[in-house]
C-alpha positions in Angstrom: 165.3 112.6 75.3 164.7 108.7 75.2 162.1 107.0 73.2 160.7 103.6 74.0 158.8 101.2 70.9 156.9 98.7 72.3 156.3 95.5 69.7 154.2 92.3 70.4 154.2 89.6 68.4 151.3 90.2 66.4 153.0 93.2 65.0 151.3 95.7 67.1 153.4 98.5 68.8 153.2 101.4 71.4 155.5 104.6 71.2 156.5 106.5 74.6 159.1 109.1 74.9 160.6 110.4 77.5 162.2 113.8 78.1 165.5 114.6 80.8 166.1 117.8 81.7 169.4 119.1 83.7 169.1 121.6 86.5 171.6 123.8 86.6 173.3 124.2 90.4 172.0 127.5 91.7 174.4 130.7 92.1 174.3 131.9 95.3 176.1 134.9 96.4 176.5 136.7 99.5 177.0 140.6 99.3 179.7 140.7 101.6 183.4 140.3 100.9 184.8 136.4 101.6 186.1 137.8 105.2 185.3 140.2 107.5 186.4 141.4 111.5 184.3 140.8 114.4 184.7 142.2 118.0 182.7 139.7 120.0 184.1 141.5 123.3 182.6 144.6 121.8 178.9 143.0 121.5 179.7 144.2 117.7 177.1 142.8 114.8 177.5 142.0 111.1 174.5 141.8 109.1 174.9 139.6 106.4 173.2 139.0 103.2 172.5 137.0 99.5 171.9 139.2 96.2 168.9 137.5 95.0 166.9 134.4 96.4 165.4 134.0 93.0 162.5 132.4 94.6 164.2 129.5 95.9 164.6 127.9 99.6 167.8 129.7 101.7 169.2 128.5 104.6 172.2 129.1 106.7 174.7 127.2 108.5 173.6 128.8 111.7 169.8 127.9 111.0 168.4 131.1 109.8 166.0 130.7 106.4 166.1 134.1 105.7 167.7 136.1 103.0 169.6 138.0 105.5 171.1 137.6 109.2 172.6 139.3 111.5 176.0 137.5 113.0 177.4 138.0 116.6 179.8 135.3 116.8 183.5 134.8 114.8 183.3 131.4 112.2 182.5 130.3 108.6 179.0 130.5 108.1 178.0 128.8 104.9 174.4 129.7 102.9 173.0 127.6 100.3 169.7 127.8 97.8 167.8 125.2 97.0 165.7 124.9 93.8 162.6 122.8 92.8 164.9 120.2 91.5 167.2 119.3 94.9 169.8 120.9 93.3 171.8 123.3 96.0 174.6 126.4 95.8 176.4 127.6 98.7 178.7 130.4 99.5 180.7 130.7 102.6 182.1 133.8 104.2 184.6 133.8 107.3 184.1 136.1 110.3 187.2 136.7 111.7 187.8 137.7 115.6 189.8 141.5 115.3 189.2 144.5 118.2 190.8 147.6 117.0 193.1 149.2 120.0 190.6 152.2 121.3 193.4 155.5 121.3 193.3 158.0 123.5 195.1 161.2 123.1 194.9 164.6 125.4 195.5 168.0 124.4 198.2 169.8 126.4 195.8 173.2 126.6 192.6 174.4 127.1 190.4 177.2 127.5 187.0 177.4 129.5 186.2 180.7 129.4 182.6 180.4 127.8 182.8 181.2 124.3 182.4 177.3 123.6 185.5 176.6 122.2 188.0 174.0 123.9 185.8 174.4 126.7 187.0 170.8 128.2 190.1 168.7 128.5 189.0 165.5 126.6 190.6 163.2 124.3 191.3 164.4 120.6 189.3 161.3 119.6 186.4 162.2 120.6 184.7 164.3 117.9 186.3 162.2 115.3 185.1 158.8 116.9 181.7 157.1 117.9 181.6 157.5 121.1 179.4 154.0 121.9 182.3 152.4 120.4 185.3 154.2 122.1 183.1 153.0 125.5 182.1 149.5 124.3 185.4 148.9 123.7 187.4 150.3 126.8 187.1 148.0 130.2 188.4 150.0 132.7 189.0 153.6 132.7 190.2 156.4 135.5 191.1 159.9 135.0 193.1 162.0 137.9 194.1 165.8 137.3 196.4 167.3 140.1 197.1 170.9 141.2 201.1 172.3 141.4 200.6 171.7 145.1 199.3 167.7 144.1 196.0 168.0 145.3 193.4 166.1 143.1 191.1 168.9 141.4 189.4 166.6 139.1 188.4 163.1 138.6 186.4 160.2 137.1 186.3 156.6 136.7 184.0 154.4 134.3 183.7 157.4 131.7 185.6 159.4 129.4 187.8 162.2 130.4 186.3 165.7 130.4 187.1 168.1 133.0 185.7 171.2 132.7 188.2 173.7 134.5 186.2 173.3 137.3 187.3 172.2 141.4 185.6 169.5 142.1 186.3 169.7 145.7 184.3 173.1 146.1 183.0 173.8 142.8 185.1 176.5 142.0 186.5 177.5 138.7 190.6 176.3 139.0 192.9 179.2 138.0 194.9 179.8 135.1 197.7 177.2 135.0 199.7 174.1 134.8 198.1 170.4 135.9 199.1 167.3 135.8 196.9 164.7 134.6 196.9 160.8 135.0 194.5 158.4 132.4 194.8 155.1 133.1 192.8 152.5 130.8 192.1 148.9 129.6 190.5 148.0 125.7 188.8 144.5 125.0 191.9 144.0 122.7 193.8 143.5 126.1 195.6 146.7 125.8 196.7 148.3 129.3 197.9 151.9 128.9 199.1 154.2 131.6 199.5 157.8 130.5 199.9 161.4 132.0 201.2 164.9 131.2 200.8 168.2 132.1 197.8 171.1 130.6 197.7 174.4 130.1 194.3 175.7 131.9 194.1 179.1 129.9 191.1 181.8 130.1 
């Protein structure tokens, strides 16, 4: 506070005061931890967010005003809040560029005989993982499963492996027996895997 006395010189005098007031620098903080992984390659989203505007103006680095944004790019993206004074916080979070390696793992037996149990030769992954991510994250993907004699009774390309038991050549159920199986496949995290083995068709 400041006070200001005024005095002519007749002896007359005027009284002002004034009073200062400090903003504090807003807190602003944003609900996610300081880093997290992005798969760009994976069209993969982060939605970020701050804990409480408070009524004041946001903005972030990337443009957006809003108290939360959705991210599909690696980089620091800063947010600060503004408050009546001019006075600004920020908080800054790091996206970092990560693709997790997609696994794929077959089973060495099946049985589709109709009771719907182990009905198909697919990847163990599969119940256990999202299957829109296992695809947005494989590239290229062929599957090949060969008779004793080496004739191709099953295949695919572009999808994930599931064979049924069935000839695909005449539609026939294949008989009880040993096949060999190829799965060749690329992720976005540039992995290039070749496998094969052998399955036990059982009924």
């Amino acid at each position: 506070m400041i006070d200001v006395l005024v005095i002519n010189n007749k002896g007359c005098y005027g009284r002002d005061t004034i009073v200062n007031s400090i903003s504090k620098i807003p807190s602003v903080i944003i609900a996610q931890d300081d880093s997290l992984t992005l798969c760009e390659l994976a069209l993969e989203q982060i939605d970020l967010n701050i804990i409480d505007d408070e009524g004041m103006n946001i903005e972030w680095s990337s443009g957006e005003t809003t108290n939360e944004i959705s991210v599909f790019t690696v980089g620091e993206f800063i947010v600060s809040k503004t408050n009546d004074a001019y006075c600004v916080g920020y908080d800054t979070i790091e996206i970092i560029h990560y693709c997790r390696p997609v696994k794929l793992t077959m089973p060495n037996i099946f049985t589709p005989n109709g009771d719907g149990i182990n009905e198909y030769h697919i990847p163990i992954e599969v119940p256990k993982e999202d299957i829109n991510y296992l695809m947005s994250n494989i590239t290229t993907l062929e599957y090949t499963v060969y008779n004793r004699w080496g004739n191709v009774v099953f295949s695919s390309d572009g999808v994930l492996p599931r064979w049924d038991g069935f000839n695909l050549a005449n539609g026939a159920p294949s008989a009880t027996g040993t096949y060999y199986w190829i799965l060749n496949y690329k992720d976005v995290s540039g992995g290039d895997y070749k496998y094969n083995g052998f399955v036990q068709l059982s009924k």
